[in-house]
C-alpha positions in Angstrom: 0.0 0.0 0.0 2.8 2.1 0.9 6.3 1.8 0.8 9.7 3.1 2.8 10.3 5.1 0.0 6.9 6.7 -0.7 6.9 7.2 3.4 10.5 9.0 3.5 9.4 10.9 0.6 6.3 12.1 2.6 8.0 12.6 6.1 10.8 14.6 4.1 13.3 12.1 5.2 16.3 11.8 3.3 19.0 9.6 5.2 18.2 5.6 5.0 18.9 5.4 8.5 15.8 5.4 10.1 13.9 3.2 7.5 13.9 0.6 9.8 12.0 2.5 12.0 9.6 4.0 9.2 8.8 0.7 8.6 7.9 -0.3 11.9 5.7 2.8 12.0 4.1 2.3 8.7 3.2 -1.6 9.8 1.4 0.1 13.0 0.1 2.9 11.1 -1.5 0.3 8.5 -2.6 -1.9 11.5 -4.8 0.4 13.5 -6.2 2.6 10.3 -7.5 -0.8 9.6 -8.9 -1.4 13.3 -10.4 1.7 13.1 -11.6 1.1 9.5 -13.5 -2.1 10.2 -13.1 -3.2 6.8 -11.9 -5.7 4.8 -8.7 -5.4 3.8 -9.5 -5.5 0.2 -11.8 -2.6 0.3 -9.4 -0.8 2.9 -6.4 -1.1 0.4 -8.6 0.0 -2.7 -9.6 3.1 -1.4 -7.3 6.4 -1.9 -8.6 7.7 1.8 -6.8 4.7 3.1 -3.6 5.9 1.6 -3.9 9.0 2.8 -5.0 7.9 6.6 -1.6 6.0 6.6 0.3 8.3 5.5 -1.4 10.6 8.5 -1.2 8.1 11.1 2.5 7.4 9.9 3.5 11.1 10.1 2.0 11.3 13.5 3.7 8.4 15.3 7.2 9.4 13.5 6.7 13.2 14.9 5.4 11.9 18.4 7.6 9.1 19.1 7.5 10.5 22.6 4.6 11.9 23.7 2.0 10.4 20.8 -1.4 10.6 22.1 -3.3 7.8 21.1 -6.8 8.9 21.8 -6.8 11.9 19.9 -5.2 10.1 16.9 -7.7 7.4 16.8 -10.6 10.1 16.8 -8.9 11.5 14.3 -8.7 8.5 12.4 -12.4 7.6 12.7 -13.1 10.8 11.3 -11.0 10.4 8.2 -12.1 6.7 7.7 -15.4 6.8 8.9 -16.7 6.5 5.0 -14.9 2.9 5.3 -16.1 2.1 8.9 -18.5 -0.6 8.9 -21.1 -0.8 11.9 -21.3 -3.8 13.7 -24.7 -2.9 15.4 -26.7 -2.3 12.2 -30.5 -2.3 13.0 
């Protein structure tokens, strides 16, 4: 969905260095925009939001590797995917 390469190219990064940490990031980032997308992963990787809430979540955890609050990014997050999010309680 997205690589090291697209991910240093979006976070400005230019050194190789931490790509082994972008791609830690960028396997969590994936992980919980699909959590919070309730989706299957087919529709989560076909849509271009997707991409973009990646790229967000990625940016986030690289910038706030100290102090990230997780509540506010996953509201975030639901906002941003909620066109994705299925409902588990339909009536």
């Amino acid at each position: 969905m997205v690589t090291v390469d697209e991910a240093k190219n979006y976070l400005r990064i230019d050194i190789d260095e931490d790509a082994p940490l972008i791609q830690t990031l960028l396997n969590s980032a994936v992980q919980l925009c699909l959590d919070v997308a309730r989706c299957a992963r087919e529709e989560f990787e076909a849509s271009d939001l997707s991409k973009v809430a990646v790229l967000y979540t990625l940016a986030y955890l690289y910038e706030h590797r100290e102090d990230a609050d997780h509540h506010e990014l996953t509201l975030t997050l639901r906002s941003l995917l909620f066109p994705l999010r299925e409902s588990k309680n339909m009536f």
